[in-house]
N, C-alpha and C positions, 0 to 999 in steps of 0.2 A: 909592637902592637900585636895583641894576640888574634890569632887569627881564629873566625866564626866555624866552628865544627857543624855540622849537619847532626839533627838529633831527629829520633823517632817521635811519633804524634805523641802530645800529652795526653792525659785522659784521665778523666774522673773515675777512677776505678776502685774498688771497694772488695776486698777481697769473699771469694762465697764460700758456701760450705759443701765438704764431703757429703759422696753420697753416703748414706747410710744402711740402707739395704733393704729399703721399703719396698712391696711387689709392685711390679710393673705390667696393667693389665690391656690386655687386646682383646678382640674378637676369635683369634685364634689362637693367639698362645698367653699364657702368664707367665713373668718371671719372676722368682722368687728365689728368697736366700738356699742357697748349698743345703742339703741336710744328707749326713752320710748313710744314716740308719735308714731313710726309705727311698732314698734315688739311686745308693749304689749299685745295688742289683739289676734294674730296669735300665740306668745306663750301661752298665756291661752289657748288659744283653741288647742292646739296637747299635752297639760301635765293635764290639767283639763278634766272632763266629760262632754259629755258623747264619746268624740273622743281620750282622753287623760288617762293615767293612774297616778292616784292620788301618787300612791304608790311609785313614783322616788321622793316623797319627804320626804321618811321617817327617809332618812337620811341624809339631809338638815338641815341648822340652819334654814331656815325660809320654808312657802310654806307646807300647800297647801293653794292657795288663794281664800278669799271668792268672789272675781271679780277681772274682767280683771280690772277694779281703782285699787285697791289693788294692784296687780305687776305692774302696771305703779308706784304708789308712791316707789317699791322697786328697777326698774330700774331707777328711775331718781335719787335717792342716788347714785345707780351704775356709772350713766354716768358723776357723779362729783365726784367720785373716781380716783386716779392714783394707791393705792395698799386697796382691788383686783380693777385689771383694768380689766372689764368686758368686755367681745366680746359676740355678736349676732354669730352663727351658720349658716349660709342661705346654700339653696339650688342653687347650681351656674345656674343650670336651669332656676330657675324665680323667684332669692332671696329672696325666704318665706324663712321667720323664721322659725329653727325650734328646738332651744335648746341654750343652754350658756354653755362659759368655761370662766376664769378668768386665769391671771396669781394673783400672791401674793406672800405674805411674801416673795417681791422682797428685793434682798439686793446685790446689786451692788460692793459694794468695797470687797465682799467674791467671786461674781462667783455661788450665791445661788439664786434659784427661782423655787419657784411651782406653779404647776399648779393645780387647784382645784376648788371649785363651779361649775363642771361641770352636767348638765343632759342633756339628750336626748328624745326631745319629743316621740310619738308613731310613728312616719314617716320615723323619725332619727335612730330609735334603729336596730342594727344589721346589720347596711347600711357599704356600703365602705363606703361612705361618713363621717361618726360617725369614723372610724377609719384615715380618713384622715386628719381630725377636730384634732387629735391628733399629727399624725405628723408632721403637720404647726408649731402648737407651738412650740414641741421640735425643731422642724429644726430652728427654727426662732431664738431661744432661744441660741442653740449652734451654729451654723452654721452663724449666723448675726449679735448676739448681743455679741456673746465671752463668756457664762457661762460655769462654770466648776460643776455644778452641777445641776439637773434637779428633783426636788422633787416631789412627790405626795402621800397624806398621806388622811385614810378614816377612818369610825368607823371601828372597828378592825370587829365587826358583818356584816359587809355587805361582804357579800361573794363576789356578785357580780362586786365589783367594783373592789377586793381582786385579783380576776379573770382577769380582764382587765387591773391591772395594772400588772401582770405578762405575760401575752399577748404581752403586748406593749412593754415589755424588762427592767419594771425595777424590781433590786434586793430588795426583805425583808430584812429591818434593825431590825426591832421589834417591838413591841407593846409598848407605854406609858402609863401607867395603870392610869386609872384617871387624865385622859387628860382635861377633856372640860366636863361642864354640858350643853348638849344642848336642849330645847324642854323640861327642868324636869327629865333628866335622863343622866345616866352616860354614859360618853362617851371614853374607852378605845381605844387609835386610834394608826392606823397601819401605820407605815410608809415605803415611798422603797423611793428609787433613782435610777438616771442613771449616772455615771459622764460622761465626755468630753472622755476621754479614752477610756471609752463602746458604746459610741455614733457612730460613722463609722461603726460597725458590726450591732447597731441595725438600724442602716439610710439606709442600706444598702439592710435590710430585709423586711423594711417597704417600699421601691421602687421598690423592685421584688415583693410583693405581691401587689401592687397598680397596677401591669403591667396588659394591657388589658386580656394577655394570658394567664393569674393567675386565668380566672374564665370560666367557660366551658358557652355554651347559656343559661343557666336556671341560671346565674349569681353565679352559686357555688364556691366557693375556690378550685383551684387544688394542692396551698400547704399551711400551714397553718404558721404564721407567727412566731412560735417556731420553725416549722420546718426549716425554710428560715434562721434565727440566726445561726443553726447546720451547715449550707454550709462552708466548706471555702473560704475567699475571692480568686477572679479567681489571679493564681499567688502563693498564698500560698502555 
């Protein structure tokens, strides 16, 4: 008699589409597709010296560049990409450049897609804005395009990014040991997720702390966006 295997939940699932590279707009930042001819210059200039800091590229497969030519040849690869599909960062101010995110390892017929290639120039770092740049994409990602899963995966050594993805609400899955040789050296890389499920508690936290009344005049945070997750939804 054969015996009953255990199987994963069925599901009605219906495969979605690729993003496509339509802007993605906020109160503080817009993203919009790659364009090498007017964002190369203005990104070198807030990630390079003497206004930029070299060191957001240390954990980068490419970068730092020896000239603004230089990232121009590596966003105009960019902008004939569909996976990673690179977006420009701008300030919704006066849409300077001021950093990239990418989606990737897009895969449509699973409901899988990350987000990665991102940095933050010196203008960008620490900003609402750098955190709203984040919630575009997820919201876009779950909320628009129908994925069931939301990735983001770093060197397992960069704290900092270690940092921000647990900020932003997704779970540590693990480390893959000897992931990627990137730059000459090994690259143990960390991965988290969000799924669809987790998504409405973390959407939810990421729009009360985007609220005007989230930041006192000196532009501080009055609650911190861990903390925002711990509420429960009004109704609960």
């Amino acid at each position: 008699m054969a015996t009953q295997r255990e199987l994963g939940a069925e599901l009605a699932w219906t495969p979605v589409e690729a993003p496509t590279g339509e802007s993605l707009t906020g109160a503080h930042v817009l993203l919009r597709r790659v364009n090498a001819d007017r964002d190369a210059a203005p990104l070198y200039e807030v990630s390079h010296p003497p206004h930029g800091d070299p060191a957001i590229w240390s954990y980068l497969p490419e970068g730092p560049f020896e000239s603004p030519a230089r990232l121009e040849e590596s966003l105009r690869e960019a902008e004939r990409s569909a996976d990673p599909l690179r977006y420009t960062i701008v300030r919704a101010s006066d849409h300077r450049p001021l950093g990239t995110a990418s989606y990737l390892r897009i895969t449509p017929e699973f409901g899988v897609i990350e987000i990665g290639h991102i940095w933050f120039g010196t203008p960008l770092q620490r900003t609402t804005g750098a955190t709203e740049a984040i919630f575009l994409l997820a919201r876009h990602a779950f909320d628009e395009l129908g994925y069931r899963r939301l990735e983001w995966k770093c060197n397992a050594l960069n704290a900092a990014s270690r940092r921000a993805a647990e900020r932003f609400g997704f779970t540590f899955e693990g480390v893959f040991r000897q992931h990627q040789v990137i730059k000459g050296r090994n690259r143990d890389t960390a991965w988290y997720s969000i799924l669809d499920r987790e998504w409405p508690a973390v959407r939810a936290a990421f729009l009360a702390w985007l609220e005007p009344d989230n930041f006192d005049s000196d532009g501080r945070q009055r609650r911190s966006l861990t903390e925002l997750r711990k509420i429960p939804p009004t109704g609960a």
